[in-house]
C-alpha positions as CSV (number, residue, x, y, z in Angstrom):
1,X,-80.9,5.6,-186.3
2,X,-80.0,1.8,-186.7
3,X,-82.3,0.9,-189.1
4,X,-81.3,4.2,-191.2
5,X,-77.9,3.5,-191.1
6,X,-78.6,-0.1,-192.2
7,X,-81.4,1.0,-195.4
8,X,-78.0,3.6,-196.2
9,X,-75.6,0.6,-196.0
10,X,-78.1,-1.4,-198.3
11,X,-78.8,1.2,-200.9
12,X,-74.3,1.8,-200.6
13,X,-74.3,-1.8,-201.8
14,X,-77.1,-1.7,-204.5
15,X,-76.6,1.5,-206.4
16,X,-73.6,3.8,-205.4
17,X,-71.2,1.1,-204.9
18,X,-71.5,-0.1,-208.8
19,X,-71.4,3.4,-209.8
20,X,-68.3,4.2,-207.6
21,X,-66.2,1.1,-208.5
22,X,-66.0,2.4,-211.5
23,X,-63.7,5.2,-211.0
24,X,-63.0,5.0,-207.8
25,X,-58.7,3.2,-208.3
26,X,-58.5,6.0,-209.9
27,X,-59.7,8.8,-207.4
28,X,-57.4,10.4,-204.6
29,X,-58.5,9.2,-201.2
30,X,-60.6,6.0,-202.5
31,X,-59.3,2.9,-203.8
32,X,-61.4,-0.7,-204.4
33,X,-60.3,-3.9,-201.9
34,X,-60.4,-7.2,-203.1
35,X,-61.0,-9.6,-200.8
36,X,-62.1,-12.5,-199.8
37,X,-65.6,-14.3,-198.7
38,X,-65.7,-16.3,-195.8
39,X,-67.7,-18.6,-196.1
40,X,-68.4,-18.2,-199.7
41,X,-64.6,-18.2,-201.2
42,X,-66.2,-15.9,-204.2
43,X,-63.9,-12.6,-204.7
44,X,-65.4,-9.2,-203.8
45,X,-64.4,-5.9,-204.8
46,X,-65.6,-2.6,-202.5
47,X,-65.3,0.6,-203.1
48,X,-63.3,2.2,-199.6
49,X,-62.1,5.7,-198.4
50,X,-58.6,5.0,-197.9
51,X,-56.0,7.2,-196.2
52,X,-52.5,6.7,-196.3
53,X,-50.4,6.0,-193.3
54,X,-46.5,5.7,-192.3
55,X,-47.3,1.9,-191.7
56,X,-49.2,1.2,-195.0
57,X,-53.0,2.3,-195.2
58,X,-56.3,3.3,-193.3
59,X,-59.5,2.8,-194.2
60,X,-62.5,4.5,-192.4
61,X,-65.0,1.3,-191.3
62,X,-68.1,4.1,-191.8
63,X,-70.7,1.1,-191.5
64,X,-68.4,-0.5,-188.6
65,X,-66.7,-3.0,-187.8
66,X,-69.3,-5.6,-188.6
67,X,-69.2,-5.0,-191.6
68,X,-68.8,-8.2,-194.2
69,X,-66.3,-6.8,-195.9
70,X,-64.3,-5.6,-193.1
71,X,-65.0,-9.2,-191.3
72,X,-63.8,-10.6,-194.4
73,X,-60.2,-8.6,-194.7
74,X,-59.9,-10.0,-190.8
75,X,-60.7,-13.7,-191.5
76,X,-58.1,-13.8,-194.2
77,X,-55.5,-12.0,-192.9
78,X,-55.4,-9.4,-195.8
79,X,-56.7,-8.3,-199.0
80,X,-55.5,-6.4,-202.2
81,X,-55.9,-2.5,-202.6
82,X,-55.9,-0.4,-205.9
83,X,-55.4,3.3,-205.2
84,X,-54.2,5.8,-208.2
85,X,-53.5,3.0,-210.0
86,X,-51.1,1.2,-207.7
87,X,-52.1,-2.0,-206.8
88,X,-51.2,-3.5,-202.9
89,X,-51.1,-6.2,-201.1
90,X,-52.2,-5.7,-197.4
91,X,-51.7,-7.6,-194.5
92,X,-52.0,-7.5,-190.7
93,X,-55.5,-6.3,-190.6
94,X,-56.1,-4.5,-187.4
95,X,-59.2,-2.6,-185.9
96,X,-57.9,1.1,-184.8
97,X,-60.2,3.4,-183.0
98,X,-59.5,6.6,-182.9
99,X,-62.4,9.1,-182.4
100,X,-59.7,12.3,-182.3
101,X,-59.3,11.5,-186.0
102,X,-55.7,13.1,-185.6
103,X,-53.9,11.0,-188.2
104,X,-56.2,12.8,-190.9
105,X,-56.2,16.6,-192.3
106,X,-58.6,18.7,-190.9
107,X,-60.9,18.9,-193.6
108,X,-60.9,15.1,-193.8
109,X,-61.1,15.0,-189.9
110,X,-64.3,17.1,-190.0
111,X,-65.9,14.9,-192.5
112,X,-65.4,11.6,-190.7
113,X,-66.8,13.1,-187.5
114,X,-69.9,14.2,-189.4
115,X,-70.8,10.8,-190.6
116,X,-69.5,9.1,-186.9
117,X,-66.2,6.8,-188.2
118,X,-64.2,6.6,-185.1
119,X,-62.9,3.2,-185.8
120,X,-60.2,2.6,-188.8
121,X,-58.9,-1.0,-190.3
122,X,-55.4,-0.3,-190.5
123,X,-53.3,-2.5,-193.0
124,X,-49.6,-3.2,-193.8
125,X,-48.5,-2.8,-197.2
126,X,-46.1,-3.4,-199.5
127,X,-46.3,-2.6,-203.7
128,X,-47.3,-5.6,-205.2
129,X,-46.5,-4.4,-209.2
130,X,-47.9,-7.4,-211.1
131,X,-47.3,-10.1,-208.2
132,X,-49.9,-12.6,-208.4
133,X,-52.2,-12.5,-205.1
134,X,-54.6,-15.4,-203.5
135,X,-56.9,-12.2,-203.2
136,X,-57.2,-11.6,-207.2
């Protein structure tokens, strides 16, 4: 199951990610982070499932929360999100897990139980229209 998961998170990377970031600011319930490397300092931009929340935003970590991007977003203390063409600053990057998924519709719920997400980077936001980030 490991090694699936990780060929899956590969072949995300390689192919669907370059197709998705191209639409995907646009798209309800996806958005594309900017963040950070940290090691590297080079800017990335990935394509997320991002959910709205009364403290800013939640994004499902459906690789975990190993994930480079995701330890990224942590080591900086925040990133940039562009969602319906809205762009946001996010800060106070916390891992959530919450395998009752009750935050989400049901329909939305159902699909994040399917593909196992029961952990969640939650983010504080605030609009950042046209403010100049370190992240961009």
């Amino acid at each position: 199951m490991r090694f699936r998961k990780r060929w899956v998170a590969a072949f995300n990377l390689a192919v669907t990610n370059r197709i998705t970031s191209q639409f995907a600011a646009r798209l309800p319930g996806f958005g594309i982070l900017t963040h950070v490397g940290r090691k590297s300092g080079k800017l990335y931009r990935t394509p997320v499932n991002v959910f709205r929340a009364p403290e800013g935003f939640l994004i499902a970590l459906t690789y975990g929360r190993e994930s480079e991007w995701v330890r990224n977003v942590l080591t900086a203390g925040g990133c940039d999100l562009e969602t319906r063409h809205v762009l946001y600053q996010l800060s106070a990057p916390t891992i959530v897990h919450d395998p009752t998924r009750r935050r989400f519709p049901l329909l939305v719920r159902i699909v994040l139980r399917l593909i196992g997400a029961n952990e969640f980077l939650q983010l504080s936001t605030s609009p950042a229209y046209g403010v100049t980030s370190k992240f961009r």
